[in-house]
NULOKE-547191 format. One record per residue (C-alpha): chain; x negated, y negated, z. Coordinates in nm, 3 decimals. Each point is the difference from the previous one (the first is absolute). Example, Ala and Ser with C-alpha at 12.3 -4.5 7.8 and 13.67 -1.06 7.14 Angstrom:
residues 2
KOLVEX tilo      px      py      pz
KOLVEX    A  -1.230   0.450   0.780
KOLVEX    A  -0.137  -0.344  -0.066
END
This chain:
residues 403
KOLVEX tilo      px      py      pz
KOLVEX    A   0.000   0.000   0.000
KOLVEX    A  -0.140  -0.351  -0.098
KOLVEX    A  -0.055  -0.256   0.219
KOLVEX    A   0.228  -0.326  -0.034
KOLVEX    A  -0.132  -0.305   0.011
KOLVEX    A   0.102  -0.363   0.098
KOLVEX    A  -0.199  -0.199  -0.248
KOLVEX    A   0.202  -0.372   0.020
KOLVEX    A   0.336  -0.123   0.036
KOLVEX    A   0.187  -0.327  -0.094
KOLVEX    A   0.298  -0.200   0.084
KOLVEX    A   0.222  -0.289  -0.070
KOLVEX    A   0.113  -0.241   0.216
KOLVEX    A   0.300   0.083   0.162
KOLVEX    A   0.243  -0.247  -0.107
KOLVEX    A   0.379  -0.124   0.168
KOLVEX    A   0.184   0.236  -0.142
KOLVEX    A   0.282  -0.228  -0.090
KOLVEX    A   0.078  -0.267  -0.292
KOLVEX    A  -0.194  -0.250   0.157
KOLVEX    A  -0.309   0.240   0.043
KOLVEX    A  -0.327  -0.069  -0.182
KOLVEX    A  -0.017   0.339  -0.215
KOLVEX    A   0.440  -0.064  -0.070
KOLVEX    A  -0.116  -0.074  -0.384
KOLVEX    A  -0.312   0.270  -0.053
KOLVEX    A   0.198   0.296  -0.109
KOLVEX    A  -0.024   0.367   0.122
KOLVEX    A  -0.256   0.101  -0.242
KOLVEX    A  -0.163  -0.350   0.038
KOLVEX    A  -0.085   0.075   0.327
KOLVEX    A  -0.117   0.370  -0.012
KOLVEX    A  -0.200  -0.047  -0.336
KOLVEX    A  -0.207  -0.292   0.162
KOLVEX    A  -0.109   0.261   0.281
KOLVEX    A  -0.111   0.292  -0.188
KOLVEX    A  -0.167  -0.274  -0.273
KOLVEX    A  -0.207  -0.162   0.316
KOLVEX    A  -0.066   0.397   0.118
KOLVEX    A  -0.112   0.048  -0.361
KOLVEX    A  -0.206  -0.296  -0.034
KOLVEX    A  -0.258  -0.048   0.341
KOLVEX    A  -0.049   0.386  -0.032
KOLVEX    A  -0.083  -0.081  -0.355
KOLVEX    A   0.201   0.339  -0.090
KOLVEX    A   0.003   0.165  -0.387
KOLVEX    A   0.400  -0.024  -0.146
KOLVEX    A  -0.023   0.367   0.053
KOLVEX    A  -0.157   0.015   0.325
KOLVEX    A   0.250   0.103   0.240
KOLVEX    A   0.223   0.323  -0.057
KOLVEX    A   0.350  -0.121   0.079
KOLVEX    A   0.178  -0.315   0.161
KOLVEX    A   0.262   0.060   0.241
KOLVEX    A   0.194  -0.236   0.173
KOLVEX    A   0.269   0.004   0.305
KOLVEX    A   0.336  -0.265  -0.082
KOLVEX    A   0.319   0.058   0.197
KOLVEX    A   0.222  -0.183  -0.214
KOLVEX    A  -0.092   0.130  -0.319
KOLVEX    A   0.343  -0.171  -0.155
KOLVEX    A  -0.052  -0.309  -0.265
KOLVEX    A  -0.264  -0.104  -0.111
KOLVEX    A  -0.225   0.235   0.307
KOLVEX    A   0.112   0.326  -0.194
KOLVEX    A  -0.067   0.163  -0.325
KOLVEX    A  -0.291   0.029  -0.142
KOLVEX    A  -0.172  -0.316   0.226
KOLVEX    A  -0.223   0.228   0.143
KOLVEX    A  -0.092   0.155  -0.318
KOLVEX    A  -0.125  -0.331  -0.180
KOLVEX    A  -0.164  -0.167   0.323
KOLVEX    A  -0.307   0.130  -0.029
KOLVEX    A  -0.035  -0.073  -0.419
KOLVEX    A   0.121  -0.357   0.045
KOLVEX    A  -0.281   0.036   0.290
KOLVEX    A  -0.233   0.071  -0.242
KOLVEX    A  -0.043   0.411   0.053
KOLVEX    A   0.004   0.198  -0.283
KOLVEX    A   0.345   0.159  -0.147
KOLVEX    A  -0.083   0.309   0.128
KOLVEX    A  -0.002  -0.109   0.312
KOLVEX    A   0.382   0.132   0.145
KOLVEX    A   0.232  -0.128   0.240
KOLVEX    A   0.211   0.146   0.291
KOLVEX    A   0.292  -0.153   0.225
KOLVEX    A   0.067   0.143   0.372
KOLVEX    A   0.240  -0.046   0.184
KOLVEX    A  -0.050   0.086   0.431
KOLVEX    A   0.183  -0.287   0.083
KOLVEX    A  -0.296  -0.230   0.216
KOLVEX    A  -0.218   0.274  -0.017
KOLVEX    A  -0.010  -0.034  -0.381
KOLVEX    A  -0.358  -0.210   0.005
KOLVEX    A  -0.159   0.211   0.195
KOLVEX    A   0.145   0.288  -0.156
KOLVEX    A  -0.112  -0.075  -0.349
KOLVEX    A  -0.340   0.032   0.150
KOLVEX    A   0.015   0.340   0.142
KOLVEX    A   0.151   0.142  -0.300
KOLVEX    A  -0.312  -0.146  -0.217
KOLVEX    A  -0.225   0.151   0.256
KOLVEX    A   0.152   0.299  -0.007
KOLVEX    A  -0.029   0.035  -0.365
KOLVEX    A  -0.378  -0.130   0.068
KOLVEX    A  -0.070   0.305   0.279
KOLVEX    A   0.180   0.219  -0.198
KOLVEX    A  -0.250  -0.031  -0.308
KOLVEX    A   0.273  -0.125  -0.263
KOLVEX    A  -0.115  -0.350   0.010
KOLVEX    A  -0.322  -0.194   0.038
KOLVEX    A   0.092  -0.347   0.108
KOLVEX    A   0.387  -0.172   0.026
KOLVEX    A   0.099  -0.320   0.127
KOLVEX    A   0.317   0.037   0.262
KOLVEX    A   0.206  -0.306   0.124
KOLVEX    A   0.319  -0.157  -0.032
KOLVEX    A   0.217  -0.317  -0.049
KOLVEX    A   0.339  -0.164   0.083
KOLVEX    A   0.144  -0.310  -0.140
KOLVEX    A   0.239  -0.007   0.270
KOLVEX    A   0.099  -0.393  -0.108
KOLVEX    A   0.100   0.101  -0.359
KOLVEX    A   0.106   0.386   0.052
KOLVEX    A   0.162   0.034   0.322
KOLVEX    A   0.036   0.284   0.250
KOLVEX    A   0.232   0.220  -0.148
KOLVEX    A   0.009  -0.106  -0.343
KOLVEX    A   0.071   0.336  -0.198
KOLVEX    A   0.207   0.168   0.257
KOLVEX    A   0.061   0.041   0.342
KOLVEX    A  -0.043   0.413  -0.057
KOLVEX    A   0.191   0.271   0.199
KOLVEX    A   0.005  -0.089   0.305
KOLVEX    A   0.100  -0.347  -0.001
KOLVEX    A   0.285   0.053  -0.299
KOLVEX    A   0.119   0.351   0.036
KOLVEX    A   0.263   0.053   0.231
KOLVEX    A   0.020   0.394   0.007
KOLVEX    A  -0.385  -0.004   0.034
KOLVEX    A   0.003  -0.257   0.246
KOLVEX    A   0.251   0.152   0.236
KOLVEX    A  -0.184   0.331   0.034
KOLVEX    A  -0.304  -0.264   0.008
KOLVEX    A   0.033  -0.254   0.221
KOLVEX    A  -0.186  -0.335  -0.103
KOLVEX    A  -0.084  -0.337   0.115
KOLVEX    A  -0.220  -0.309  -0.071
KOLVEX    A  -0.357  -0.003   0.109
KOLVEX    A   0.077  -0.329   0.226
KOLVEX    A   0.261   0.126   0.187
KOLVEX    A  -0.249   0.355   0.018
KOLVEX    A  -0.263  -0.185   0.172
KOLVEX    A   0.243  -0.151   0.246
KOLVEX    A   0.082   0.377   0.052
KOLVEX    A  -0.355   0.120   0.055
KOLVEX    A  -0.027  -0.308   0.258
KOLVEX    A   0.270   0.044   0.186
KOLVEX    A  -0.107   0.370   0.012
KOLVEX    A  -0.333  -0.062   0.124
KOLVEX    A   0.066  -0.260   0.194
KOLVEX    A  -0.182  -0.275  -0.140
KOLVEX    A   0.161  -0.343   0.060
KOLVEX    A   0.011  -0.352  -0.146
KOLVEX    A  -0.292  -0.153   0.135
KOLVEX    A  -0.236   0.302  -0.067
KOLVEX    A   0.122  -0.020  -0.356
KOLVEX    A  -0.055  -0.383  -0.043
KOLVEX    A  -0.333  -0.025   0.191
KOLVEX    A  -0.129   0.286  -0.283
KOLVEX    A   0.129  -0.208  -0.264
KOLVEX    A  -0.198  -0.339   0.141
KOLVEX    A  -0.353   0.209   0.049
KOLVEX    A   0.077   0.087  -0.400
KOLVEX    A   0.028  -0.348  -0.109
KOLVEX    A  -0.295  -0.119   0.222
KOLVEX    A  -0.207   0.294  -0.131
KOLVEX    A   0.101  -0.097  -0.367
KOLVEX    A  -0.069  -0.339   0.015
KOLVEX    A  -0.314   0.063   0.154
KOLVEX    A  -0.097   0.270  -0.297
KOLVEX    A   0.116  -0.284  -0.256
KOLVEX    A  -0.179  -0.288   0.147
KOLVEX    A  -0.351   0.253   0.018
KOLVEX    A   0.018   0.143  -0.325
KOLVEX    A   0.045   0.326   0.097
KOLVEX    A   0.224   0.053  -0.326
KOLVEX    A  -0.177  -0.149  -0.226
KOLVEX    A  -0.177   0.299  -0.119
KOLVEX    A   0.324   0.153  -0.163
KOLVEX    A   0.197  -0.291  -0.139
KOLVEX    A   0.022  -0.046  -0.368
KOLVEX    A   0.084  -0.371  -0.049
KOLVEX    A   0.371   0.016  -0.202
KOLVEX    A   0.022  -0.202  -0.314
KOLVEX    A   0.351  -0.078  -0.200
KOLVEX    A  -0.038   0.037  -0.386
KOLVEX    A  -0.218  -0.308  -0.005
KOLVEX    A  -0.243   0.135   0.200
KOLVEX    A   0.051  -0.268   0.272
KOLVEX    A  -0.022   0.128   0.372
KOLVEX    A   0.364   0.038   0.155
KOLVEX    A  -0.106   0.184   0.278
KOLVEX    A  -0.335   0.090   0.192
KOLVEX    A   0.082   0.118   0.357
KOLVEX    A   0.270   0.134   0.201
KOLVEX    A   0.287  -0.238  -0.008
KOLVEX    A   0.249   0.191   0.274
KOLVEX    A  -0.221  -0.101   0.371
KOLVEX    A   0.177  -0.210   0.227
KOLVEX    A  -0.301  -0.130   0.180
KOLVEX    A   0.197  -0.212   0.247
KOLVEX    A   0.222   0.303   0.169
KOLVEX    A   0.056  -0.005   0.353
KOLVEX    A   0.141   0.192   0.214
KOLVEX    A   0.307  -0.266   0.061
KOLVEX    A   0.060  -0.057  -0.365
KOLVEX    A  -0.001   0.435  -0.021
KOLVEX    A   0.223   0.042   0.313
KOLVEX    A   0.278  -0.286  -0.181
KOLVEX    A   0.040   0.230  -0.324
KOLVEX    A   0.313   0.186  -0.025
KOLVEX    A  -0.003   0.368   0.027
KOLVEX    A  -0.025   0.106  -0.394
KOLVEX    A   0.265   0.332   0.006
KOLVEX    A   0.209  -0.080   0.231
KOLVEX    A   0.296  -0.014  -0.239
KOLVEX    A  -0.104   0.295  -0.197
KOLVEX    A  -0.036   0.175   0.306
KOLVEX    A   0.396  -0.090   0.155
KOLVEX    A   0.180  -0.099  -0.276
KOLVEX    A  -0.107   0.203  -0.304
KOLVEX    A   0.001   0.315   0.255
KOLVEX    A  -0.338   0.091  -0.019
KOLVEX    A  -0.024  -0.018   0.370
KOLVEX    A   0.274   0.325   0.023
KOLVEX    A  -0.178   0.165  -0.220
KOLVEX    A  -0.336  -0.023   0.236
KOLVEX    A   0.179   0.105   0.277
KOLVEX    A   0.244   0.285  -0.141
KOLVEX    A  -0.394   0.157  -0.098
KOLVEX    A  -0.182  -0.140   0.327
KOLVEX    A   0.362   0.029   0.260
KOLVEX    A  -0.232  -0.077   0.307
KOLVEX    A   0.028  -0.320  -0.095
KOLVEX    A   0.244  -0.231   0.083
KOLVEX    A  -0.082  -0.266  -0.205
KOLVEX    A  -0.290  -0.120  -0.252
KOLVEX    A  -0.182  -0.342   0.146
KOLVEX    A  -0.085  -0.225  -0.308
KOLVEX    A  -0.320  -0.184   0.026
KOLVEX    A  -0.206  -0.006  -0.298
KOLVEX    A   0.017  -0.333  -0.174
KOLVEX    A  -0.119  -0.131  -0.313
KOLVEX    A  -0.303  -0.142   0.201
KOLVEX    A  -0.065   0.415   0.144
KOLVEX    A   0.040   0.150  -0.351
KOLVEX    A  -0.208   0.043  -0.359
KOLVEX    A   0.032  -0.278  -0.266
KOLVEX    A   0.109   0.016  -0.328
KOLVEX    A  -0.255  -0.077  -0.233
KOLVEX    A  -0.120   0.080  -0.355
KOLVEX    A  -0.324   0.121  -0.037
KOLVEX    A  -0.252   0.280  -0.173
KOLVEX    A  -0.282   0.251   0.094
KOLVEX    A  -0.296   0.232  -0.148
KOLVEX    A  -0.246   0.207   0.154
KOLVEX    A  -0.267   0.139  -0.193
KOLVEX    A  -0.041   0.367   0.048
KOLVEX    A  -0.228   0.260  -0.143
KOLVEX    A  -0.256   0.311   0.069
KOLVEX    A  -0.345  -0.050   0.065
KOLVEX    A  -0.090   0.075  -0.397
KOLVEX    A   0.191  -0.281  -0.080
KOLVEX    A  -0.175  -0.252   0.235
KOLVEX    A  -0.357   0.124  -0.175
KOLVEX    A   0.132  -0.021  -0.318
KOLVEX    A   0.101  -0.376   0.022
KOLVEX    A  -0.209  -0.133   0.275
KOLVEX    A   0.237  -0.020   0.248
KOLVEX    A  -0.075   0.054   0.388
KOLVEX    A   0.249   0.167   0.154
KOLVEX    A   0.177  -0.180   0.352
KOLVEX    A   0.173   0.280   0.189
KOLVEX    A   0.129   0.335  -0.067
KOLVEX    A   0.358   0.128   0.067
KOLVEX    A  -0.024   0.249   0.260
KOLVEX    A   0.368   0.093  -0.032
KOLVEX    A   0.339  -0.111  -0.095
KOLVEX    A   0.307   0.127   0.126
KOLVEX    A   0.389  -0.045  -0.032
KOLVEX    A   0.250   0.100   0.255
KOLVEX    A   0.383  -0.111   0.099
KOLVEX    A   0.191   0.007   0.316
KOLVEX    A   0.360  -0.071   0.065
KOLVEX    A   0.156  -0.231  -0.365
KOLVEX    A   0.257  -0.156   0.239
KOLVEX    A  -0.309  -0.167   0.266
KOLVEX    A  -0.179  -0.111  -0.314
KOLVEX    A  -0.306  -0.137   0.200
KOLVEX    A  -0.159   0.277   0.225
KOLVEX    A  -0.231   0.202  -0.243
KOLVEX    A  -0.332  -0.135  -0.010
KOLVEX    A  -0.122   0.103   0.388
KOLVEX    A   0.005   0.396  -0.151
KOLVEX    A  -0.066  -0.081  -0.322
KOLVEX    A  -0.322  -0.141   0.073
KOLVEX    A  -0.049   0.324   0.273
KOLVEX    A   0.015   0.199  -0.309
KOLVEX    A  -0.203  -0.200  -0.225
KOLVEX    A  -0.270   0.005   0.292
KOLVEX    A   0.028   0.383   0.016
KOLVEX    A  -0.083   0.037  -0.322
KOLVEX    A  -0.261  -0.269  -0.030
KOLVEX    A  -0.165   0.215   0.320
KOLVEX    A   0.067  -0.325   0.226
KOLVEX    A   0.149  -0.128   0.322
KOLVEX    A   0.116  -0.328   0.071
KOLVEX    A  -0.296  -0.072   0.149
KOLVEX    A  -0.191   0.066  -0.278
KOLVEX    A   0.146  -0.330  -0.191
KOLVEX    A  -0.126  -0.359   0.045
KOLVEX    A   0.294  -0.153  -0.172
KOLVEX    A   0.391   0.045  -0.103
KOLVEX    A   0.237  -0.170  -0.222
KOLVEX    A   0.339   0.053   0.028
KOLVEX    A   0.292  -0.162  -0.191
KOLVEX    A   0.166  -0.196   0.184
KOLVEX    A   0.347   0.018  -0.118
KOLVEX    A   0.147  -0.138   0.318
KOLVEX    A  -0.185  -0.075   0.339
KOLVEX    A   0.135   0.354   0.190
KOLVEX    A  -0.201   0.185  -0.248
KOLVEX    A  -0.320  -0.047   0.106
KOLVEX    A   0.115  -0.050   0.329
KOLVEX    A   0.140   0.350   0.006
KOLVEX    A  -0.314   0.119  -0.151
KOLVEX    A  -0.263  -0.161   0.222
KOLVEX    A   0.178   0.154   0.296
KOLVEX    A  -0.032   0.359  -0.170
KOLVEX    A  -0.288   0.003  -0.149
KOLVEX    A  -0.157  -0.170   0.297
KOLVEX    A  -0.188  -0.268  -0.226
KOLVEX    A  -0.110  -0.327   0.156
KOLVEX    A   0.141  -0.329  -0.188
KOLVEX    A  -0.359  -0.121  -0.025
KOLVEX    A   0.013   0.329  -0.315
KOLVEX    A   0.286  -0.047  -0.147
KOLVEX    A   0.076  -0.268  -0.257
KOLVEX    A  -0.286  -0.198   0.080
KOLVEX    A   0.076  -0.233  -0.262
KOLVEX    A   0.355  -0.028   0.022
KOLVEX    A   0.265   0.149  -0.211
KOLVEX    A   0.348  -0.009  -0.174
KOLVEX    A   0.122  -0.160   0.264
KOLVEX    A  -0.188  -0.333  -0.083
KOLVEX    A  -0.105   0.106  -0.367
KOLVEX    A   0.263   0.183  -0.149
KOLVEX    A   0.099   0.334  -0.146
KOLVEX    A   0.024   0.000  -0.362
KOLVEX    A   0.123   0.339   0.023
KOLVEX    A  -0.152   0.260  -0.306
KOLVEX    A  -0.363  -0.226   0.110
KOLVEX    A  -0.031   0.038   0.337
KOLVEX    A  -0.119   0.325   0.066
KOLVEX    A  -0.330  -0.069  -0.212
KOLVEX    A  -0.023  -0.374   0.135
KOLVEX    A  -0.030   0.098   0.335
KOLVEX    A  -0.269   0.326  -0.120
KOLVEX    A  -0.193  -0.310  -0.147
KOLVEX    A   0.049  -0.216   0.318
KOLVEX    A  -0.114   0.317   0.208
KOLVEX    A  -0.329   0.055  -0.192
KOLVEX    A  -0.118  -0.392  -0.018
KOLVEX    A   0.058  -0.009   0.353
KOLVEX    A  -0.188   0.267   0.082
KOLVEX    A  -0.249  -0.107  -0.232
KOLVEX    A   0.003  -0.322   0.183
KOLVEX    A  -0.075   0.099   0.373
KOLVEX    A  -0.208   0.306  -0.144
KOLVEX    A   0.216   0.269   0.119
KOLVEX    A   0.042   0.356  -0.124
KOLVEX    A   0.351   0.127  -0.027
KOLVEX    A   0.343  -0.109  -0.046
KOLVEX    A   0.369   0.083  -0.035
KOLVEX    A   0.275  -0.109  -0.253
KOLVEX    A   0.317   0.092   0.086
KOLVEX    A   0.326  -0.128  -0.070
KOLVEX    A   0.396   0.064   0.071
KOLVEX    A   0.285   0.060  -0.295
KOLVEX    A   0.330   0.022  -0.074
KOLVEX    A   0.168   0.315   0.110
KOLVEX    A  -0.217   0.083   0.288
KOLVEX    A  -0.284   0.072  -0.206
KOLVEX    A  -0.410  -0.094   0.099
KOLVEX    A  -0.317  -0.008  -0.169
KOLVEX    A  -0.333  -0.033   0.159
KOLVEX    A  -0.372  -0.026  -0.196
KOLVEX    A  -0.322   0.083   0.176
KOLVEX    A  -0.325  -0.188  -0.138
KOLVEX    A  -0.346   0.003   0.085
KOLVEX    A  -0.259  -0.260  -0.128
KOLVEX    A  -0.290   0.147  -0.178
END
């Protein structure tokens, strides 16, 4: 079995992921194709370098669909037969798209691939395509039972206890730590610079931070699901599955949960022949990558065994890894997860996360991969986690080791 290696990874800019948001007029294949073209040009890569593109978008409706993620990497500049492949694990997608290169990598059938992802979520919203079974099919859903991930973390919450305050003090040390990453640099690394048609700069770093939180301004927010939780019923449905409860507490807010933002990811992947053959020093090696799923009506609770398992088979401990990144979706999750894994803060998210930057859903999973190995690059530290929640009570969790 080949080795898989971490040779570079890129990013845009995550940008609001509304009208009004910096990357609202760069289209879906605009954004991606300006990625893998910045990938293909610092690595000063052949057109026909690289095996296979594949690429993580949850909303693969409009303009995101069809054959985008076939012609992203020619209008990159990679050679036609160069192919493309669309995922689909929900927020795992990013991160996904990278495991299934590498597994095509370890497994011999491919040299080199570049795995990633994008959302426009400004121009093709959540959704957009179809809601799928569970949210439109009644017979499917009865049998089924479903609910939205807001009113889910709410659920896991109130299930593990974890109140307001806990949730917005999280939220605050995400911002500060974001801020602080911004204002250092720390990012600057990954960011490709986003040009319109032009070629003028519309955006060139994160545009979601809200540097001047506090704790006051995150305690005055409304609770986010309260009225999906009591008046669309998703609250009986929690409790006909969980009946020890006798009601759901809603306290995430839209100051305690992941932005919506557009934005695009790449990270460079390939065996150790094809860092000699192009000159290429390899960063970190994937240890192990593993997918797992836990109860699809708690949504949020997978990544503590996920990441057990991907440690088993990477031959680790949680004591054998300097650094974790973890999605944060809403603040319980890594709450939840700190608590069982029995990870320090001072670990975990060092940076910040989706909180503060945003979640541009099929990107995320190899943002934070690339976030993980600069950051351990930085503070010249060993090993690192990647792990991240997804709809329908799935996890995914990526072990890397720098070289």
């Amino acid at each position: 079995m080949d080795e898989v290696f971490i040779y570079d990874h890129a990013r845009s800019p995550r940008g609001r992921g509304k009208p009004s948001g910096s990357l609202h007029e760069i289209t879906s294949i605009g954004l991606i194709t300006q990625v893998l073209a910045a990938l293909k040009q610092r690595n000063h890569l052949a057109p026909d370098a690289i095996d296979d593109v594949v690429l993580g978008v949850v909303s693969p409706g409009a303009e995101a669909g069809a054959t985008t993620v076939r012609m992203a990497p020619i209008a990159a500049g990679f050679a036609d037969t160069v192919g493309g492949l669309h995922l689909n694990r929900a927020c795992a997608s990013g991160l996904e798209a990278v495991t299934v290169s590498a597994a095509k990598i370890r497994a011999g059938w491919a040299d080199a691939a570049i795995g990633g992802g994008y959302e426009s979520m400004s121009r093709v919203p959540p959704g957009t395509g179809g809601g799928g079974a569970w949210g439109v099919d009644p017979a499917f859903s009865a049998e089924h039972p479903f609910m939205t991930q807001g009113v889910a973390a709410d659920l896991l919450a109130t299930l593990r206890g974890v109140d307001r305050p806990d949730l917005d003090s999280y939220s605050l040390a995400s911002q500060e730590r974001a801020a602080k990453a911004q204002a250092g640099g720390f990012f600057d690394g990954a960011l490709v610079l986003i040009t319109d048609i032009i070629g003028t700069v519309v955006l060139d770093r994160d545009e979601h931070l809200r540097p001047d939180a506090t704790l006051e301004r995150l305690a005055a927010l409304p609770a986010a699901f309260a009225f999906e939780g009591r008046k669309l019923g998703y609250d009986d449905v929690a409790i006909q599955s969980y009946p020890h409860l006798s009601e759901i507490q809603h306290v995430h807010t839209a100051g305690s949960s992941s932005g919506v933002v557009d934005g695009a990811a790449g990270v460079l992947i390939g065996n150790r022949e094809f860092g000699a053959r192009t000159g290429l020093r390899p960063r970190a090696v994937i240890k192990s990558s593993v997918t797992h799923a836990s109860d699809p009506l708690l949504f949020l609770d997978a990544p503590p065994e996920t990441c057990r398992r991907a440690l088993r088979r990477a031959g680790m401990g949680v004591a054998d890894i300097d650094l974790w990144e973890l999605n944060e979706a809403f603040a319980v999750v890594p709450l939840v997860f700190m608590d069982e894994m029995g990870v320090d803060h001072d670990r975990l998210n060092v940076n910040g996360g989706a909180i503060a930057l945003g979640h541009p859903l099929g990107a995320s999973g190899a943002m934070i991969l690339g976030t993980l190995l600069d950051e351990l690059e930085r503070r010249e530290l060993a090993t690192g986690v990647a792990t991240l929640c997804a709809a329908g009570g799935m996890g995914i969790a990526t072990v890397i080791e720098r070289v």
